[in-house]
N, CA, C and O of each residue as an XYZ file, in Angstrom:
292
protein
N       0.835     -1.191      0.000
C       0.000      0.000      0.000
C       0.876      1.249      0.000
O       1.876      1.215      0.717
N       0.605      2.434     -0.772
C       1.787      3.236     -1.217
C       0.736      4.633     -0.374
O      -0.397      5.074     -0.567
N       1.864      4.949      0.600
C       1.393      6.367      1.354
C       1.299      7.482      0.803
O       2.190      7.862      0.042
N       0.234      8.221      1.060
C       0.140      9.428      0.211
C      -0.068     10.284      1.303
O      -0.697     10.053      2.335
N       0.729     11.637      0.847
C       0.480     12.385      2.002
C      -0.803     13.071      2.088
O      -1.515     13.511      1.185
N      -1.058     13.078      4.161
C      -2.298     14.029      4.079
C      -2.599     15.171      3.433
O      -1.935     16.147      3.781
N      -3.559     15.362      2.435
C      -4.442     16.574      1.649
C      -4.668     17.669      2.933
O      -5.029     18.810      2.648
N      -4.513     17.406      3.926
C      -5.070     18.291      4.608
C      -4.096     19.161      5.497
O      -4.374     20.143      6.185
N      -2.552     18.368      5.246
C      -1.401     19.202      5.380
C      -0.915     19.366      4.059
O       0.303     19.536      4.000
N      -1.539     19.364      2.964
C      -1.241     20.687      2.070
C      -2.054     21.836      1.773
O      -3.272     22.007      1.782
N      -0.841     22.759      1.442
C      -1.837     24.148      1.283
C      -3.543     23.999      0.289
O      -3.733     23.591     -0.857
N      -4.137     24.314      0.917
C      -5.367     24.189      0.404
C      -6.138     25.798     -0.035
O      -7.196     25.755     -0.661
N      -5.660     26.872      0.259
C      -5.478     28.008     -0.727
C      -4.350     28.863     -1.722
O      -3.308     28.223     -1.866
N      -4.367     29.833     -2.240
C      -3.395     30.276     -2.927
C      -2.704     31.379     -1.852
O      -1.637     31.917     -2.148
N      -3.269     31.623     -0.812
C      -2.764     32.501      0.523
C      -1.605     30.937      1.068
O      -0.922     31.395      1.983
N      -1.353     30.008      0.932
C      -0.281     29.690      1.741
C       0.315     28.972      0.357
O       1.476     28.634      0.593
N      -0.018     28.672     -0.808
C       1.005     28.526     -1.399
C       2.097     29.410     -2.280
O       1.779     30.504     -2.748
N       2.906     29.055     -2.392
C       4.214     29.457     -2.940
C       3.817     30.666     -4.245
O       3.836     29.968     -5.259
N       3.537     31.858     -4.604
C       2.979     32.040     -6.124
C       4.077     31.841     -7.370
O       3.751     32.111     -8.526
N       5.239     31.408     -7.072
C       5.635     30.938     -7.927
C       4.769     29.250     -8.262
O       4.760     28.630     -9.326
N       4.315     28.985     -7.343
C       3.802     27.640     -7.905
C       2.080     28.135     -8.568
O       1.621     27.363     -9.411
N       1.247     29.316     -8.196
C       0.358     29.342     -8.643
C      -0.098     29.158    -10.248
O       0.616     29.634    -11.131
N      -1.276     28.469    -10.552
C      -1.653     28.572    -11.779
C      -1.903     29.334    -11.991
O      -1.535     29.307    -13.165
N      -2.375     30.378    -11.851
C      -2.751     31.974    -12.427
C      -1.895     33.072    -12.097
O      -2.339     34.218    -12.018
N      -0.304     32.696    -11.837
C       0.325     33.476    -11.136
C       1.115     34.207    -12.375
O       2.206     34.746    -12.194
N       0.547     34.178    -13.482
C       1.417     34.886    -14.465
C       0.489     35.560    -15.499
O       0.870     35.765    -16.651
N      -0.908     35.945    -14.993
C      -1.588     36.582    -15.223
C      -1.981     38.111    -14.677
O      -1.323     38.080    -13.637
N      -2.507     39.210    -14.678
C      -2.038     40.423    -14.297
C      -2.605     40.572    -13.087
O      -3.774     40.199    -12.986
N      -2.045     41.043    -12.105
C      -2.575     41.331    -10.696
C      -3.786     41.491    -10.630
O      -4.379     41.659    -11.696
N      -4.353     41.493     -9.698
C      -6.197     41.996     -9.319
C      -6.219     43.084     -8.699
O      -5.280     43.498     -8.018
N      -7.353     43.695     -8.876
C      -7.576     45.444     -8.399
C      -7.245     45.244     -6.846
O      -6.385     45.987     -6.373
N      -7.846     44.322     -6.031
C      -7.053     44.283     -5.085
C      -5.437     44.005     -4.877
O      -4.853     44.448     -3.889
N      -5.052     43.560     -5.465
C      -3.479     43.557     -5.454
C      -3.169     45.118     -5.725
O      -2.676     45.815     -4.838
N      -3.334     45.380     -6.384
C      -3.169     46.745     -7.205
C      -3.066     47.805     -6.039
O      -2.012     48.211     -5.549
N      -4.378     48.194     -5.672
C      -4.896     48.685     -4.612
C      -3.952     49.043     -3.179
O      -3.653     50.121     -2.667
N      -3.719     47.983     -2.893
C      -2.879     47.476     -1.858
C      -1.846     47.963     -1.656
O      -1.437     48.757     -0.809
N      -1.061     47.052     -3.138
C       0.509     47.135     -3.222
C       0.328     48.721     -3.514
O       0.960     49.259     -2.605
N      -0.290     49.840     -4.431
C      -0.231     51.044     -4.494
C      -0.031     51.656     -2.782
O       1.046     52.060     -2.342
N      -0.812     51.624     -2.307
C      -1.011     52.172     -0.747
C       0.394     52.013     -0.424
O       1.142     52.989     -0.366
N       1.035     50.077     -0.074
C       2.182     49.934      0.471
C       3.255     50.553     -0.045
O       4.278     50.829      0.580
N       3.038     50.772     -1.165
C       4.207     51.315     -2.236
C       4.563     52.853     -1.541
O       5.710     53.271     -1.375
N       3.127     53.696     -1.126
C       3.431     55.158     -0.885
C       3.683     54.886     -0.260
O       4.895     55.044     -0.411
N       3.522     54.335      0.900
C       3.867     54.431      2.533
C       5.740     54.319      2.479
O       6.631     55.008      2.977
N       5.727     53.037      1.572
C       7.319     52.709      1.775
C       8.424     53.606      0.892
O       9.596     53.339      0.625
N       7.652     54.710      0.559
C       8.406     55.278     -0.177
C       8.753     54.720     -2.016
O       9.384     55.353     -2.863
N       8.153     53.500     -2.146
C       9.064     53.239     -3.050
C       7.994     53.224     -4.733
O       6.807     53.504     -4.564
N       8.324     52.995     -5.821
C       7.972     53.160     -7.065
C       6.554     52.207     -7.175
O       6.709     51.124     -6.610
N       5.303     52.380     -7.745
C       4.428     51.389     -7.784
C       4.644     51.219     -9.014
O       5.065     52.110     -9.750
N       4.246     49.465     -9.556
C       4.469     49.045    -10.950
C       3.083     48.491    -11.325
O       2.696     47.441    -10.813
N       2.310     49.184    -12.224
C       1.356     48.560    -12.640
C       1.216     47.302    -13.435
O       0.112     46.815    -13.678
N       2.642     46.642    -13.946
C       2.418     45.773    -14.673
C       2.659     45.029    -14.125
O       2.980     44.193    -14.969
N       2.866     44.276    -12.536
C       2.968     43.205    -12.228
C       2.242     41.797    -12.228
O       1.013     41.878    -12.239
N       2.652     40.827    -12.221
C       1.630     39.817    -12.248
C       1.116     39.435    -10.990
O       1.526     39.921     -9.936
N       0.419     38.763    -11.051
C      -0.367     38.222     -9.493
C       0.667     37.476     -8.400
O       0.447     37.361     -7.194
N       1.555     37.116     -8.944
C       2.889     35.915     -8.374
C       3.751     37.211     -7.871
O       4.292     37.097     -6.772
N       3.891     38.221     -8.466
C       4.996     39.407     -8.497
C       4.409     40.122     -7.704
O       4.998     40.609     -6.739
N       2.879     40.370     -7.995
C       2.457     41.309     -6.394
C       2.440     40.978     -5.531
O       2.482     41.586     -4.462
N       2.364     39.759     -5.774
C       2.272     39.109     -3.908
C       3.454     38.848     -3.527
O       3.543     38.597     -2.325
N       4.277     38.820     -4.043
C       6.134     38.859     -3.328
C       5.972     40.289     -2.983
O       6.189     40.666     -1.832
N       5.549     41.229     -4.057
C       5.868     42.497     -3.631
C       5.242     43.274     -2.636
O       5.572     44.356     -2.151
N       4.149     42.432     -2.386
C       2.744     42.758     -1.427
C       3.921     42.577      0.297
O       4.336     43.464      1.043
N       4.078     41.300      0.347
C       5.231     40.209      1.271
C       6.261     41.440      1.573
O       6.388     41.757      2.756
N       6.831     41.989      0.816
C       8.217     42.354      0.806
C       7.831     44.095      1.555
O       8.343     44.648      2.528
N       6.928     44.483      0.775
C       6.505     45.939      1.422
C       6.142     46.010      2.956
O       6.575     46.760      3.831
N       5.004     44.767      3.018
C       4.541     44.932      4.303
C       5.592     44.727      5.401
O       5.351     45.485      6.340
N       6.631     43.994      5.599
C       7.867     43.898      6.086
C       8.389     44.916      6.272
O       8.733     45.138      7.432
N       8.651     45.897      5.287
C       9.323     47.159      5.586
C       8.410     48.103      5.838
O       8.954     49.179      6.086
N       6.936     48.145      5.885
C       5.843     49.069      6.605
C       5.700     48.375      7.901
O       4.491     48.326      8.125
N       6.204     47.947      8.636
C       5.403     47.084      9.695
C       4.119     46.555      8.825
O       4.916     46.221      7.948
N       3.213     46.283      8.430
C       1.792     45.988      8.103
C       2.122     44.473      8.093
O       1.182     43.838      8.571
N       2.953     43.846      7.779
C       2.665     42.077      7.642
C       2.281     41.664      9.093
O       2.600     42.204     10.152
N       1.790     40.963      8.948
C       0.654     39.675      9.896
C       1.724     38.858     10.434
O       1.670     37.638     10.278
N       2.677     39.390     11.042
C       3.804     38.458     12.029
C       4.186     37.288     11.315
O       4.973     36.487     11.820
């Protein structure tokens, strides 16, 4: 009998997986991404890019909130 790991210790949304592994992660951000990363962008001082993809905002989403305080510990 060949073990398969529990489904229920894998990520079961796109909030805990990897977005380099997402299937839609190379499609263009969502107004909420957009939204967001714009806000984090002023706060942190730094350039907003409208052309990111959904995989790219959410690193960049990750990476801002870190340097705003705003990430979720």
């Amino acid at each position: 009998m060949t073990e398969h790991a529990n489904p229920k210790s894998e990520p079961f949304s796109n909030a805990e997986k990897d977005p380099d592994d997402w299937t839609t992660g190379d499609e263009k951000m969502t107004g909420a991404q957009a939204s967001y990363l714009k806000t984090l962008s002023e706060e942190a001082g730094e350039p907003f890019d409208d052309g990111l993809t959904k995989a790219e905002a959410s690193k960049a989403i990750d990476a801002l909130q870190e340097k705003t305080g705003r990430g979720a510990g």
